[in-house]
VMD Tcl script that builds the backbone (N, CA, C; Angstrom):
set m [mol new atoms 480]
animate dup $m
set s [atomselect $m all]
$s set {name element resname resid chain x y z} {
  {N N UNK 1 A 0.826 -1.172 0.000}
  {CA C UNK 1 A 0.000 0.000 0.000}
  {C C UNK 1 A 0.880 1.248 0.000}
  {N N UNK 2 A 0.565 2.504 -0.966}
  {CA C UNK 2 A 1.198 3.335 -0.753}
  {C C UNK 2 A 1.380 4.229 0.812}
  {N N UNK 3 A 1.957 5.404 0.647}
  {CA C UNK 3 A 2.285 5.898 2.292}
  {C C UNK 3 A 1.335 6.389 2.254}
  {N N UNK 4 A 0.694 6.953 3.612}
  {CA C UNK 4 A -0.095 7.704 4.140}
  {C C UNK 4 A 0.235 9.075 4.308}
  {N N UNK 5 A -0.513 9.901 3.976}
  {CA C UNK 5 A -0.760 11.222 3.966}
  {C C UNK 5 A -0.138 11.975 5.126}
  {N N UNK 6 A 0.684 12.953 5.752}
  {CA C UNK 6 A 0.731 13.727 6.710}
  {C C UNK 6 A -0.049 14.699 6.625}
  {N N UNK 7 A -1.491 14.574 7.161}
  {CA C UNK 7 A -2.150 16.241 6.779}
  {C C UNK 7 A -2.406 16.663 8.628}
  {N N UNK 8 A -1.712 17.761 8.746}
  {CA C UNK 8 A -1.882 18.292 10.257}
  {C C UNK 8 A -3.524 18.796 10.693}
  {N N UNK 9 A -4.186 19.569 9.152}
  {CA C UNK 9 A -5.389 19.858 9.524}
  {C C UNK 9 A -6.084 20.613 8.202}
  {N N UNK 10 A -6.961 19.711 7.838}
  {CA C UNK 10 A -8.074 20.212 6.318}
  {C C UNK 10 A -8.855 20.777 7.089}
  {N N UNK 11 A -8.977 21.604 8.293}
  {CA C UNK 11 A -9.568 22.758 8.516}
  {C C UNK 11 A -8.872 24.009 8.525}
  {N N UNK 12 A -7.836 23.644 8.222}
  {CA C UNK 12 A -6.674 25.087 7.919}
  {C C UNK 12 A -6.810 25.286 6.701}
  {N N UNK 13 A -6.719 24.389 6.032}
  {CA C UNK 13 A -7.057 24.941 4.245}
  {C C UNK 13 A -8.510 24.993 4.427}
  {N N UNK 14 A -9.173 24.784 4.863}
  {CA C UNK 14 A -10.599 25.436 4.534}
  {C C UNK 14 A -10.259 27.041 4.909}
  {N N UNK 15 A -10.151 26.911 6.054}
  {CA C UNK 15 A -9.899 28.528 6.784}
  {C C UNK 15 A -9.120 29.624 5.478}
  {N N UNK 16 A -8.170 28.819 5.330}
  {CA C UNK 16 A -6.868 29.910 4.425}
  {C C UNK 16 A -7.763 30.147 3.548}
  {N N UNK 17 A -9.242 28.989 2.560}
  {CA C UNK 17 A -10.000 29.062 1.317}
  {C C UNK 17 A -10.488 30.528 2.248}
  {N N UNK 18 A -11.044 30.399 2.837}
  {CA C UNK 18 A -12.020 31.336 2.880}
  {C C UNK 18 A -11.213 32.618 3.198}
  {N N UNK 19 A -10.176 32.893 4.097}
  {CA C UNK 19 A -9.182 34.059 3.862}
  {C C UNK 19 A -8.874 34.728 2.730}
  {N N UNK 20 A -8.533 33.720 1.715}
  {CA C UNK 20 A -8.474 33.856 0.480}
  {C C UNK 20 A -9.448 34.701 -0.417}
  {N N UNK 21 A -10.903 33.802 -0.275}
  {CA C UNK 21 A -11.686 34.349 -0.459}
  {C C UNK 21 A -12.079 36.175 -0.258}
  {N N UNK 22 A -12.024 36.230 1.496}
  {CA C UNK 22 A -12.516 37.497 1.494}
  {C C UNK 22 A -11.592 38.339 1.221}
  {N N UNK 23 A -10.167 37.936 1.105}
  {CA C UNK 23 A -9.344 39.159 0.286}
  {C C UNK 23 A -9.771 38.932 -0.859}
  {N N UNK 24 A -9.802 38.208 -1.789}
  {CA C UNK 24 A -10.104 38.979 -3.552}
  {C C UNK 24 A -11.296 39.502 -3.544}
  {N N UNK 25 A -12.507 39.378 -2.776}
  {CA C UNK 25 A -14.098 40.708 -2.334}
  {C C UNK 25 A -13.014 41.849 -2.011}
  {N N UNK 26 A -11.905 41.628 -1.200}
  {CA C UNK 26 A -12.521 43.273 -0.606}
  {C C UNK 26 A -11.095 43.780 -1.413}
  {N N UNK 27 A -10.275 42.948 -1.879}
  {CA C UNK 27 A -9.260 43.463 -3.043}
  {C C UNK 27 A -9.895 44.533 -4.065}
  {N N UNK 28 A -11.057 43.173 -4.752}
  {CA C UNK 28 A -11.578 43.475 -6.220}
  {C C UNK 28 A -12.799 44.973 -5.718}
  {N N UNK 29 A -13.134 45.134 -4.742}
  {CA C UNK 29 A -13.889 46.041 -3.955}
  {C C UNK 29 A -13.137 47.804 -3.939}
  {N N UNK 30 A -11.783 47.415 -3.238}
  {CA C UNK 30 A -11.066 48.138 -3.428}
  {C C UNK 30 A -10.891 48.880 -4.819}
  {N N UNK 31 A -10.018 47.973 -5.679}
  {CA C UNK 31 A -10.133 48.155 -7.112}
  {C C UNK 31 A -11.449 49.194 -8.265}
  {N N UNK 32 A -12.788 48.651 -7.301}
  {CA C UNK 32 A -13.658 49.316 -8.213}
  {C C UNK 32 A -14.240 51.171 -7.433}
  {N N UNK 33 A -13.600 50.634 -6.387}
  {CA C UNK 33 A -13.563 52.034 -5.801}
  {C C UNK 33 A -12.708 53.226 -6.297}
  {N N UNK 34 A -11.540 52.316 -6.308}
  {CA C UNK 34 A -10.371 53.234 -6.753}
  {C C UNK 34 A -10.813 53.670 -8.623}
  {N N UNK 35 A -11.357 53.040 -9.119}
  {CA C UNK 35 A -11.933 53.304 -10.436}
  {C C UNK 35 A -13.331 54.407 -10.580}
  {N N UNK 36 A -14.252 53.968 -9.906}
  {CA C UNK 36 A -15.098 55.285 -9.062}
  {C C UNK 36 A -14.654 56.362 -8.846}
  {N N UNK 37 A -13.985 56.068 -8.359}
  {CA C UNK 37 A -13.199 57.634 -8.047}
  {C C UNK 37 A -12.260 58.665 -8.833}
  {N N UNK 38 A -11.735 57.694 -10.089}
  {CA C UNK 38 A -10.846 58.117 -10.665}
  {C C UNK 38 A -12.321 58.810 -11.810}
  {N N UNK 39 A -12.983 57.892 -11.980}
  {CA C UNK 39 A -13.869 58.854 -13.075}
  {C C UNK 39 A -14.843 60.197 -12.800}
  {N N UNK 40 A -14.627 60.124 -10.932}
  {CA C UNK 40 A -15.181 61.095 -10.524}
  {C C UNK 40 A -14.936 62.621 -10.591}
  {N N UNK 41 A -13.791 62.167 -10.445}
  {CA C UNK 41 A -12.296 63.420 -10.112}
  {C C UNK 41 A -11.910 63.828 -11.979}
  {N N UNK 42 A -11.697 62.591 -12.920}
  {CA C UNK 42 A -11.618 62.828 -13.787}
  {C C UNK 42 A -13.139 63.998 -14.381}
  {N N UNK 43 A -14.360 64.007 -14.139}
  {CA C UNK 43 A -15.465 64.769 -14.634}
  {C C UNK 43 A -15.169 65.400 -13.995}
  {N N UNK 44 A -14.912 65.720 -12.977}
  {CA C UNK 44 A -14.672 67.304 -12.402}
  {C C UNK 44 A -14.102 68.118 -12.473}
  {N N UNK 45 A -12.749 67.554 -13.303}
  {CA C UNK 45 A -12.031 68.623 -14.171}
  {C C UNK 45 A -12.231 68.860 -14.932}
  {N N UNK 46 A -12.268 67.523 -15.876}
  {CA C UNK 46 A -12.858 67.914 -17.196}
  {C C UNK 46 A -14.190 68.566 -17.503}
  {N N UNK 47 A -14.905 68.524 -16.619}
  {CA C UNK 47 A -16.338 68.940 -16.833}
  {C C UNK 47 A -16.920 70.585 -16.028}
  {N N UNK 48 A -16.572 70.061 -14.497}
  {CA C UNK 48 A -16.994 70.867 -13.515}
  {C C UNK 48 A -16.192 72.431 -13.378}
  {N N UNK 49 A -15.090 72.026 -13.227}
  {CA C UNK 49 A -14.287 73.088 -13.259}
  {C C UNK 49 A -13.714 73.771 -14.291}
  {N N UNK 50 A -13.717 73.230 -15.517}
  {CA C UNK 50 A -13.666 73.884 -16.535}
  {C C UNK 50 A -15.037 74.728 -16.548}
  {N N UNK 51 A -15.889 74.335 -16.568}
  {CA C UNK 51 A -17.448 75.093 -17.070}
  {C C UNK 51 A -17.456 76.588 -15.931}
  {N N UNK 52 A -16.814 76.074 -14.925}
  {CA C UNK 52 A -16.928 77.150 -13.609}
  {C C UNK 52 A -16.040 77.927 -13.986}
  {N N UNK 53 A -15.320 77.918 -14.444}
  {CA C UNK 53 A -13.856 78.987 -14.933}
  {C C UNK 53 A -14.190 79.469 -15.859}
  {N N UNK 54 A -14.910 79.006 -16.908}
  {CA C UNK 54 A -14.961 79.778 -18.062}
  {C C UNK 54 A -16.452 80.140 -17.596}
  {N N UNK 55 A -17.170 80.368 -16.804}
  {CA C UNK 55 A -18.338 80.816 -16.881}
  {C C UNK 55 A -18.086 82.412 -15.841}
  {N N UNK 56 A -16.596 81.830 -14.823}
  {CA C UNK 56 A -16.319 82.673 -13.826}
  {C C UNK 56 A -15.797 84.147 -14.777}
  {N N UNK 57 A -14.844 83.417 -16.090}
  {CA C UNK 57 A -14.093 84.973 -16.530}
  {C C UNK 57 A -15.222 85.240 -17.432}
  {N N UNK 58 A -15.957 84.746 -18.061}
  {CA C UNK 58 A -17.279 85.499 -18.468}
  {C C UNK 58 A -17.964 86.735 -17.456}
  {N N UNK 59 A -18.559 86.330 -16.146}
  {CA C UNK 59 A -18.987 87.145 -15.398}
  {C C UNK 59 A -17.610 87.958 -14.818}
  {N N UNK 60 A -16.401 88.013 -14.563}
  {CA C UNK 60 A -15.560 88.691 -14.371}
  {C C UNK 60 A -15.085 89.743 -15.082}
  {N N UNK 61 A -15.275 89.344 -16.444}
  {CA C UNK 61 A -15.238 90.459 -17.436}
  {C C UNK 61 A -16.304 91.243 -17.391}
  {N N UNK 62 A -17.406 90.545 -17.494}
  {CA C UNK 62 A -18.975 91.719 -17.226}
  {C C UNK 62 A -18.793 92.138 -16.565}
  {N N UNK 63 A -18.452 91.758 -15.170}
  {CA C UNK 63 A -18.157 93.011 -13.981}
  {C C UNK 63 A -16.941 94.349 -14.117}
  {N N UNK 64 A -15.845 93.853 -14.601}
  {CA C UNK 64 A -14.803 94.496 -14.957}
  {C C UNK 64 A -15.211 95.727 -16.238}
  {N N UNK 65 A -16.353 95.388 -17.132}
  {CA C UNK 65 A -16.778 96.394 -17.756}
  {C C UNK 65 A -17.940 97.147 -17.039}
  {N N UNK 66 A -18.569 96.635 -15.977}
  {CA C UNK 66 A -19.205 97.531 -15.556}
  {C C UNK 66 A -18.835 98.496 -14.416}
  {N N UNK 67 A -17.336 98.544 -14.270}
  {CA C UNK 67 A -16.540 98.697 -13.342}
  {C C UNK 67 A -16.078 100.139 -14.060}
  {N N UNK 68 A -15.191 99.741 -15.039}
  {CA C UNK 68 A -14.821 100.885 -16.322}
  {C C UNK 68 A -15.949 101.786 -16.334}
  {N N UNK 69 A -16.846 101.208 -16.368}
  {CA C UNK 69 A -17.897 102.082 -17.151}
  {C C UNK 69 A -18.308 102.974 -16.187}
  {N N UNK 70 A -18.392 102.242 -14.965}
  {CA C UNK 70 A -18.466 103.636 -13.472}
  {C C UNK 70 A -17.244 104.222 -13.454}
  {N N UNK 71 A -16.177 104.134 -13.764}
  {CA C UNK 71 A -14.808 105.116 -13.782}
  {C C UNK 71 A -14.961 106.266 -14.953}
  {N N UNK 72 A -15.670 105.537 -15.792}
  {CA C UNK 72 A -15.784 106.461 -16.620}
  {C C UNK 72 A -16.521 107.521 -17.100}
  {N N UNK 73 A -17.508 107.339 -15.942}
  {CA C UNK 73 A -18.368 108.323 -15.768}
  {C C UNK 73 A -18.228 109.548 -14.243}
  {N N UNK 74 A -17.431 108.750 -14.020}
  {CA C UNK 74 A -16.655 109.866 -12.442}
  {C C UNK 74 A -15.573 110.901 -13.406}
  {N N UNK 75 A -14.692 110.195 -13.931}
  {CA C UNK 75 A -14.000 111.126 -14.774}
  {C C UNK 75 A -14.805 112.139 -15.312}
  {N N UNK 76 A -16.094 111.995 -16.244}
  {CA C UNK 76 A -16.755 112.611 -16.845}
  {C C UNK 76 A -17.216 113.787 -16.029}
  {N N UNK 77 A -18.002 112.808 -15.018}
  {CA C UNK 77 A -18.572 114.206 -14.184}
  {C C UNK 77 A -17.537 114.771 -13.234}
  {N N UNK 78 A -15.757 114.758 -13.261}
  {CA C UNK 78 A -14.896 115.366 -12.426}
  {C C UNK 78 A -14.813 114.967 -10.881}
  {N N UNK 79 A -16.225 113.525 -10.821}
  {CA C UNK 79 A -15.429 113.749 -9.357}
  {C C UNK 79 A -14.449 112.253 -8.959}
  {N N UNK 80 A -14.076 112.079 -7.811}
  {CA C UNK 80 A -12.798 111.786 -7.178}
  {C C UNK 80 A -13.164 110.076 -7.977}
  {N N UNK 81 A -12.130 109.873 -8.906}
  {CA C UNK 81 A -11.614 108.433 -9.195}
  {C C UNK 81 A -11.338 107.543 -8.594}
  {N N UNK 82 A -10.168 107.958 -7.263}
  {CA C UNK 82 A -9.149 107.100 -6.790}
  {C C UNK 82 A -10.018 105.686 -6.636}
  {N N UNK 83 A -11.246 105.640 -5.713}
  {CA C UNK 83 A -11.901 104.355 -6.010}
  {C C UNK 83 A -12.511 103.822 -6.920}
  {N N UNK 84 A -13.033 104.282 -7.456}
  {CA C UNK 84 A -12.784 103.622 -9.355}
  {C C UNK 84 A -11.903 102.866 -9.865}
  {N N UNK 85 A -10.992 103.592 -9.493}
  {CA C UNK 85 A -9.618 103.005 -9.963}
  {C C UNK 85 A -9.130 101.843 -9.572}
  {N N UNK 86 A -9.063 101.801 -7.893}
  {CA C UNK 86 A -9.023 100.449 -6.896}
  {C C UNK 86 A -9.761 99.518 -7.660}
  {N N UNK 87 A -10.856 99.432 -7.595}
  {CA C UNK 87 A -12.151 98.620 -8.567}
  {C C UNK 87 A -11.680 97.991 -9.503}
  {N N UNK 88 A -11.192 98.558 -10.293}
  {CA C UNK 88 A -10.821 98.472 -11.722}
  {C C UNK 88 A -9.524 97.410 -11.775}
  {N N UNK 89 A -8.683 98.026 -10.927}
  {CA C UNK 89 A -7.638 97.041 -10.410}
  {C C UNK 89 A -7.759 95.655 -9.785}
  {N N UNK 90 A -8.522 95.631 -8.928}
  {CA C UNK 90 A -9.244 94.664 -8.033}
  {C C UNK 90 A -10.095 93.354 -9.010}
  {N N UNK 91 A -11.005 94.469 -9.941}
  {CA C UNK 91 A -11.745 93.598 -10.940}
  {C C UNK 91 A -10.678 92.910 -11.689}
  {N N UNK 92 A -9.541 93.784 -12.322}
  {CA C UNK 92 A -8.635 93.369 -13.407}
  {C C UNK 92 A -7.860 92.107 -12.787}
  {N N UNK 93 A -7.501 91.850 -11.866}
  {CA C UNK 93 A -6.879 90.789 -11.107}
  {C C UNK 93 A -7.731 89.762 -10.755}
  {N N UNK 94 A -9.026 90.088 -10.388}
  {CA C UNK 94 A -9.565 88.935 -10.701}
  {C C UNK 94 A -10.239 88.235 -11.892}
  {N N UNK 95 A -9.926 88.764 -12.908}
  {CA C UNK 95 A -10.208 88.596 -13.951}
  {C C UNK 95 A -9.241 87.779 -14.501}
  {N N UNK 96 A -8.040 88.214 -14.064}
  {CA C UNK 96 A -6.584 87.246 -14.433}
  {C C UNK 96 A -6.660 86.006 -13.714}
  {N N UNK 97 A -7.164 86.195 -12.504}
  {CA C UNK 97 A -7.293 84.641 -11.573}
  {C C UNK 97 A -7.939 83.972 -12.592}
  {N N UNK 98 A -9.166 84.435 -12.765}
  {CA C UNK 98 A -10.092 83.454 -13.299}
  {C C UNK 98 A -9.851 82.338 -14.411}
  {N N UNK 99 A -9.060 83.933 -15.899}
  {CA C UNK 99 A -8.384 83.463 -17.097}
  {C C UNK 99 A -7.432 81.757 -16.892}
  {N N UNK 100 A -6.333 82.041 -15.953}
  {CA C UNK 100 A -4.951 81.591 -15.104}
  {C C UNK 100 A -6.053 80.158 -14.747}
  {N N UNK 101 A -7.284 80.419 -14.269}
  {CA C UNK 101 A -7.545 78.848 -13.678}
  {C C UNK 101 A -7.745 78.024 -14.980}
  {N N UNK 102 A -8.758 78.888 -15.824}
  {CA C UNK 102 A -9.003 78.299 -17.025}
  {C C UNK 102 A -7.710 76.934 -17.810}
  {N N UNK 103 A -6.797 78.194 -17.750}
  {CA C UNK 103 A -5.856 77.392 -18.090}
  {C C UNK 103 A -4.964 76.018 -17.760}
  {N N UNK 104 A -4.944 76.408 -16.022}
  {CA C UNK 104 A -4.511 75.342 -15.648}
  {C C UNK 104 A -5.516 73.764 -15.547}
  {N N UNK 105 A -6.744 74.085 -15.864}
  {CA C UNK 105 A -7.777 73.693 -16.143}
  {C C UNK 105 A -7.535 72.502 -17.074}
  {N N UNK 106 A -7.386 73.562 -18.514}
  {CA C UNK 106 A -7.344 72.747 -19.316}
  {C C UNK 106 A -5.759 72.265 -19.712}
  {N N UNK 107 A -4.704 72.135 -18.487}
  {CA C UNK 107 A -3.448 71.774 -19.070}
  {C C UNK 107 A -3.278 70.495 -17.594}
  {N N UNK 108 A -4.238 70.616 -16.717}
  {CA C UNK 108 A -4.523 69.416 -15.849}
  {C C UNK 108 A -5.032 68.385 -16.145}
  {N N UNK 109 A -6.293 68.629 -17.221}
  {CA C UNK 109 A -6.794 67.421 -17.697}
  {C C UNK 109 A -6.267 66.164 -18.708}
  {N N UNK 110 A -5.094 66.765 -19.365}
  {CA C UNK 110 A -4.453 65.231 -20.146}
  {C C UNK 110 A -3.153 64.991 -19.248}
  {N N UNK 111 A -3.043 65.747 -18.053}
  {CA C UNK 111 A -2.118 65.189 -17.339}
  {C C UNK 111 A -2.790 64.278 -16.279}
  {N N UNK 112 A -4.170 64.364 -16.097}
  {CA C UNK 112 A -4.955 63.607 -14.893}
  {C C UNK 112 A -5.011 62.302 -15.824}
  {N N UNK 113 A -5.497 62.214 -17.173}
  {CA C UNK 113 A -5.920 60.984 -18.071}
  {C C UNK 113 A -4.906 60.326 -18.331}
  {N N UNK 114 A -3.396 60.902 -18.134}
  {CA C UNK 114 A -2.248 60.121 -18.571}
  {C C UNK 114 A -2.331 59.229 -17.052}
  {N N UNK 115 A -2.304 59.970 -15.891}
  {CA C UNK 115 A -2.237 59.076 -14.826}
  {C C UNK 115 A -2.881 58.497 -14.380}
  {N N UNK 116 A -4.591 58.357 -14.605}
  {CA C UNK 116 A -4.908 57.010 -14.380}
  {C C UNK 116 A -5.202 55.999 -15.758}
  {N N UNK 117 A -4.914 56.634 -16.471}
  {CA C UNK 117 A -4.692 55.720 -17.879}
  {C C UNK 117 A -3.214 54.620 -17.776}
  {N N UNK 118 A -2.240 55.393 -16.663}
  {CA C UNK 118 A -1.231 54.391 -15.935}
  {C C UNK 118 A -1.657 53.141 -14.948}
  {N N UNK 119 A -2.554 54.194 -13.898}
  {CA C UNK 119 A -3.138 53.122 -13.079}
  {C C UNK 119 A -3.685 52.093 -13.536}
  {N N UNK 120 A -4.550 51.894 -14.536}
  {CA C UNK 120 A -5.349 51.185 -15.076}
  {C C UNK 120 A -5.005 50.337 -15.742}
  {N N UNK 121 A -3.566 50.537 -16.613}
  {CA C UNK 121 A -2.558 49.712 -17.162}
  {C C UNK 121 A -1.678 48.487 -16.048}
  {N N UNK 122 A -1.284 49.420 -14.626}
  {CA C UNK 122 A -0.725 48.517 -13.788}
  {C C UNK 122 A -1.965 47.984 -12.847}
  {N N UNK 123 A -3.288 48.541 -12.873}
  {CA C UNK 123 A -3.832 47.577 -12.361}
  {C C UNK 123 A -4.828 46.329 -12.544}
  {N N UNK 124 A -4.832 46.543 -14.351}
  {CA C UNK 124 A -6.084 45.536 -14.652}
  {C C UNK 124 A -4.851 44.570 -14.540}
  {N N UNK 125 A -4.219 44.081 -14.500}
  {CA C UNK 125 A -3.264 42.502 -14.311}
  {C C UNK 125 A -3.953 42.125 -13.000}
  {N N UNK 126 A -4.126 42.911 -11.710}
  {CA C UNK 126 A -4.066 42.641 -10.648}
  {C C UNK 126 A -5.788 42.213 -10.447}
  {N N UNK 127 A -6.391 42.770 -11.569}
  {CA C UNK 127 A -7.735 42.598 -11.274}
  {C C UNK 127 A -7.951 41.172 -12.130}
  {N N UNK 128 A -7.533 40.956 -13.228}
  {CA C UNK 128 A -7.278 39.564 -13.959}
  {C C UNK 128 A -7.135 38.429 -13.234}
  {N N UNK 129 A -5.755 39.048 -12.399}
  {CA C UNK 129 A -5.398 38.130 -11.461}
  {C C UNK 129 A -6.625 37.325 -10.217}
  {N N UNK 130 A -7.389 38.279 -10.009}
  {CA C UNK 130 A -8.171 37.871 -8.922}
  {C C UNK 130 A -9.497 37.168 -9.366}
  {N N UNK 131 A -9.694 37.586 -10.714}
  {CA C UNK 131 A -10.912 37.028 -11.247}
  {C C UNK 131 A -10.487 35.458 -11.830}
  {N N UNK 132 A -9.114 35.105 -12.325}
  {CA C UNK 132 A -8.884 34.125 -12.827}
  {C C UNK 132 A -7.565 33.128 -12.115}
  {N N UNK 133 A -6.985 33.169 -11.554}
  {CA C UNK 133 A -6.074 32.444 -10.946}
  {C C UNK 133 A -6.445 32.562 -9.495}
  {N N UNK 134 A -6.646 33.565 -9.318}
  {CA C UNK 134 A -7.021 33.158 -7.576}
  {C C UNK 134 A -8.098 32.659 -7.390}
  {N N UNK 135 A -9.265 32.409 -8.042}
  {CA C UNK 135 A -10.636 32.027 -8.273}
  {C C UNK 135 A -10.367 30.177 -8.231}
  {N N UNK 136 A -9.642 30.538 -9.319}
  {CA C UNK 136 A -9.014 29.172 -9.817}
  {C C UNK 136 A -8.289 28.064 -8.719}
  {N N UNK 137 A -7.610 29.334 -7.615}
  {CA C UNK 137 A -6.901 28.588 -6.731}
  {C C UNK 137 A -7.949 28.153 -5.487}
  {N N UNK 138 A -9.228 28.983 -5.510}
  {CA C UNK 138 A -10.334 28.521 -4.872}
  {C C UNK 138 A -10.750 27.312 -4.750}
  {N N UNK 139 A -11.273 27.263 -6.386}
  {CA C UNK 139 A -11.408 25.882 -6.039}
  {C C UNK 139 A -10.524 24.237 -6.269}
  {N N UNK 140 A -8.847 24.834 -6.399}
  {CA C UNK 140 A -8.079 24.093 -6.055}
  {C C UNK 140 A -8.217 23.444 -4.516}
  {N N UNK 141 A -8.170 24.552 -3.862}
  {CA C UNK 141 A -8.616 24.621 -2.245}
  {C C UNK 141 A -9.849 23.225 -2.003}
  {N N UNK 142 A -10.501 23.682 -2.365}
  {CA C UNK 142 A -11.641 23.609 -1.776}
  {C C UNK 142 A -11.716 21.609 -2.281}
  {N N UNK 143 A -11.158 21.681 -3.514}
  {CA C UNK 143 A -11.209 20.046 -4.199}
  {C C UNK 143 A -10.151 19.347 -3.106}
  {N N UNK 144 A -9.098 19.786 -3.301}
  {CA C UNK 144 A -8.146 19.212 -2.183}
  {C C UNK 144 A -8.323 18.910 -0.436}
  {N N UNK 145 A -9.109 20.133 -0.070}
  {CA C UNK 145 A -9.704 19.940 1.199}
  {C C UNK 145 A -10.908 18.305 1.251}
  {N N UNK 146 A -11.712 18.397 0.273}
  {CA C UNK 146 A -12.586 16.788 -0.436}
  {C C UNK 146 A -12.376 15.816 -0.074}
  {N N UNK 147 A -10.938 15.545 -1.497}
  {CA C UNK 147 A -9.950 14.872 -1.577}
  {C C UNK 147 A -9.238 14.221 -0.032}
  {N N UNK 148 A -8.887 15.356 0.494}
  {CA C UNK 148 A -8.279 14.732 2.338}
  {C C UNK 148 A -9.410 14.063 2.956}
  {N N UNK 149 A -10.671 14.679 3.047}
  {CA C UNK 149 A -11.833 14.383 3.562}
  {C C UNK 149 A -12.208 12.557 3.416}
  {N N UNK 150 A -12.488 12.454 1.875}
  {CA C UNK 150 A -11.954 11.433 1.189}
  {C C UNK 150 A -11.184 10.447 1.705}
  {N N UNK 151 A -10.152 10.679 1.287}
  {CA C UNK 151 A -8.737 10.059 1.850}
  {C C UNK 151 A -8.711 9.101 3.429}
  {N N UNK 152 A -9.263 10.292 4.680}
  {CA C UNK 152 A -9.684 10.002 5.798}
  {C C UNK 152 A -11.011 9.028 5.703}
  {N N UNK 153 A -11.860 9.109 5.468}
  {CA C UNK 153 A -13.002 8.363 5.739}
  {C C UNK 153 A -12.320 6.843 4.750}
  {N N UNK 154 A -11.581 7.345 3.785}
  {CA C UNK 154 A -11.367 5.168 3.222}
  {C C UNK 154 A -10.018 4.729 4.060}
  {N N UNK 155 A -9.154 6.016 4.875}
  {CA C UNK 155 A -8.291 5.193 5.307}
  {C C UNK 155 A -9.207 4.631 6.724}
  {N N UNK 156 A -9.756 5.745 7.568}
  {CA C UNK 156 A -10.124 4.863 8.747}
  {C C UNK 156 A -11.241 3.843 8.388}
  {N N UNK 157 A -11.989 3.269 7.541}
  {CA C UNK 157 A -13.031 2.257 6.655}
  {C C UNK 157 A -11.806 1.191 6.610}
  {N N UNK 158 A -10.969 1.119 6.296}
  {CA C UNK 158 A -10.138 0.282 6.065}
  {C C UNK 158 A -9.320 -0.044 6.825}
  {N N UNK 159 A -8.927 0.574 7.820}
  {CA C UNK 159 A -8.222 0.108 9.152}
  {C C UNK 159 A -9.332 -0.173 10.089}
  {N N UNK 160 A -10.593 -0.572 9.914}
  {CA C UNK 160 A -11.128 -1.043 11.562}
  {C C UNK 160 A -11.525 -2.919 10.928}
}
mol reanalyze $m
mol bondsrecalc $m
mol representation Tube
mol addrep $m
């Protein structure tokens, strides 16, 4: 007869199956979060904050001309500018903020798509991985745990 098996305990490989288990849930969990999020953040630049910037130097400029247009009627009627002027300055700078976000706006967004267009490259392997080899090693687990089960009930059948 061949040798007999040393198995210390087919309730440890059950245990490790199911360890196993709840890491690739809360792995592959992880994973779709981190993807959630990336398309979240991705619309909000591309979408949200662009629309807010260019809607901001729209109304920044309207204000900035209606700003002029009160300076330019103090001049007219001779009296005191100096705050006009502040205004005008004040408006003009924020008018540059606004322009300045625009931009960085639109020079953030193919730098945000390059980097999770990276992530996504180094992480669908890892998500492959969990759907097909570790799945796989599941029910390696789980046949082998059987198999011992097996094993035990014909060896002690056969020794009494």
């Amino acid at each position: 007869m061949a040798e007999s098996a040393n198995v210390g305990s087919i309730d440890a490989i059950r245990e490790f199956r199911e360890a196993l288990g709840l890491f690739i849930e809360d792995a592959r969990n992880a994973l779709t979060a981190v993807e959630l999020e990336n398309r979240r953040i991705n619309e909000w630049v591309k979408n949200t904050q662009r629309l807010y910037w260019i809607n901001e130097v729209k109304r920044r400029r309207e204000k900035m001309n209606e700003i002029r247009g009160e300076l330019h009627r103090k001049k007219l009627s001779g009296g005191g500018d100096t705050e006009a002027k502040e205004a005008v300055r004040i408006a003009n700078h924020r008018l540059r903020v606004a322009e300045d976000k625009v931009e960085v706006v639109k020079k953030a967004a193919p730098i945000l798509q390059h980097a999770i267009d990276e992530y996504l490259g180094l992480s669908r392997p890892l998500g492959d991985m969990l759907t097909g080899e570790l799945e796989h090693c599941m029910g390696l687990l789980q046949r082998m745990a059987d198999a011992l089960d097996d094993y035990i009930r014909v060896s002690t059948t056969a020794t009494k």
